[in-house]
C-alpha positions in Angstrom: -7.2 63.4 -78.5 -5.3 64.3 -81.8 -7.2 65.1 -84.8 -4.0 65.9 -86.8 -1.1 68.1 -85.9 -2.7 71.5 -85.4 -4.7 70.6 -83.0 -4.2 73.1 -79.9 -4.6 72.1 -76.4 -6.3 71.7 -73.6 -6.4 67.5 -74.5 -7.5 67.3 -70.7 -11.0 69.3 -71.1 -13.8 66.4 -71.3 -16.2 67.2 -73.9 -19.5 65.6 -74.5 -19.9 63.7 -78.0 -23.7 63.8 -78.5 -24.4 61.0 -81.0 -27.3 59.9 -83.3 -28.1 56.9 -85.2 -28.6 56.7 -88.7 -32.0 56.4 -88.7 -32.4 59.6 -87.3 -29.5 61.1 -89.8 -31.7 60.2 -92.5 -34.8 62.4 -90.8 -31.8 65.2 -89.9 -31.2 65.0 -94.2 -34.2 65.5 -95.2 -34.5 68.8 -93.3 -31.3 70.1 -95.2 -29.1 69.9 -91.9 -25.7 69.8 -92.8 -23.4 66.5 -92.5 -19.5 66.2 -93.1 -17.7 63.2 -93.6 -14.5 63.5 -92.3 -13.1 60.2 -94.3 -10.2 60.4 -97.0 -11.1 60.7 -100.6 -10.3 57.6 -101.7 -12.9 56.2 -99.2 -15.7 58.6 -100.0 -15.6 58.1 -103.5 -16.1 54.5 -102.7 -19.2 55.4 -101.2 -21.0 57.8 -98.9 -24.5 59.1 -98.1 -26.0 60.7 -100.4 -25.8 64.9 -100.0 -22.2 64.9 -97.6 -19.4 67.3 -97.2 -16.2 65.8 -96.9 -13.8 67.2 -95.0 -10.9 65.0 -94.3 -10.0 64.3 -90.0 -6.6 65.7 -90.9 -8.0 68.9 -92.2 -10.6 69.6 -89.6 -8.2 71.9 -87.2 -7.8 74.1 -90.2 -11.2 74.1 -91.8 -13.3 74.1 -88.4 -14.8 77.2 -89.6 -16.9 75.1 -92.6 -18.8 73.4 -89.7 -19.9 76.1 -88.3 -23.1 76.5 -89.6 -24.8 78.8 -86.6 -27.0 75.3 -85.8 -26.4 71.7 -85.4 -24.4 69.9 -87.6 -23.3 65.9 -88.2 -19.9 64.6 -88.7 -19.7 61.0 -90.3 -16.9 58.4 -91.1 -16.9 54.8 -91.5 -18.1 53.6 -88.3 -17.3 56.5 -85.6 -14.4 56.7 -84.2 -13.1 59.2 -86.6 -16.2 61.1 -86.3 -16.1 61.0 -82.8 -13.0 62.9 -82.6 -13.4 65.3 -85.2 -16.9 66.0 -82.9 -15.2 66.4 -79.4 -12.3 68.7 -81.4 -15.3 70.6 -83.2 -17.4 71.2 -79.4 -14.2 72.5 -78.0 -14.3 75.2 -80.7 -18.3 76.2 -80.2 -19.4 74.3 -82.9 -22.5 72.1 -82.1 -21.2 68.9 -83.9 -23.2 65.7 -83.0 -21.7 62.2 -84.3 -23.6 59.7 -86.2 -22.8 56.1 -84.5 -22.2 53.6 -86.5 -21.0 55.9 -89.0 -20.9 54.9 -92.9 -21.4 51.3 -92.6 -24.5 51.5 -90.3 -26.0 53.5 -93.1 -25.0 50.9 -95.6 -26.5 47.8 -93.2 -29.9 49.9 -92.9 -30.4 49.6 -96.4 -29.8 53.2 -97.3 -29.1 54.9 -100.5 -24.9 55.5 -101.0 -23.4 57.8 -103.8 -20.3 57.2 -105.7 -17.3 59.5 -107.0 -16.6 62.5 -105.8 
């Protein structure tokens, strides 16, 4: 896995990547749990749910302190790849990161609400 060029090893550890769908995202942000995107700018501002954190993938080695809410957290992109590895990185550190499948675009195909700009 590389997340970015920080990223330390052991790249042969096998982490679980938990994931939810964004159904139950939706539940998770009504409750006030937190949820990064880890997208690039220009992609968030297009559109993102409503409430997010973004924290670029390339960042995430450096800022993996910012997840680290002392409870569960979700970590988003466009459809979850990205997501996916900022998760396994994030779980290698302690953090209990869970991805959302489907990421971004799921959210837009349920019919959900999406927030503009910055």
């Amino acid at each position: 896995m590389n997340v970015g060029p920080s990223v330390p090893p052991p790249y042969d550890r096998v982490v679980d990547i938990p994931e939810i769908d964004v159904n139950t995202l939706a539940a998770k942000l009504e409750s006030g749990l937190p949820v990064f995107d880890v997208r690039q700018p220009d992609e968030y501002e297009e559109g993102h749910v409503p409430g997010v954190r973004l924290i670029p993938l390339d960042q995430v080695p450096e800022r993996a302190g910012d997840f680290d809410s002392g409870g569960q957290v979700y970590v988003i992109c466009k459809s979850g790849g990205r997501s996916a590895k900022a998760v396994e990185f994030l779980r290698q550190q302690g953090v209990d990161a869970v991805n959302v499948a489907g990421g971004t675009m799921a959210w837009i195909d349920a019919g959900r609400p999406v927030d503009t700009g910055a």
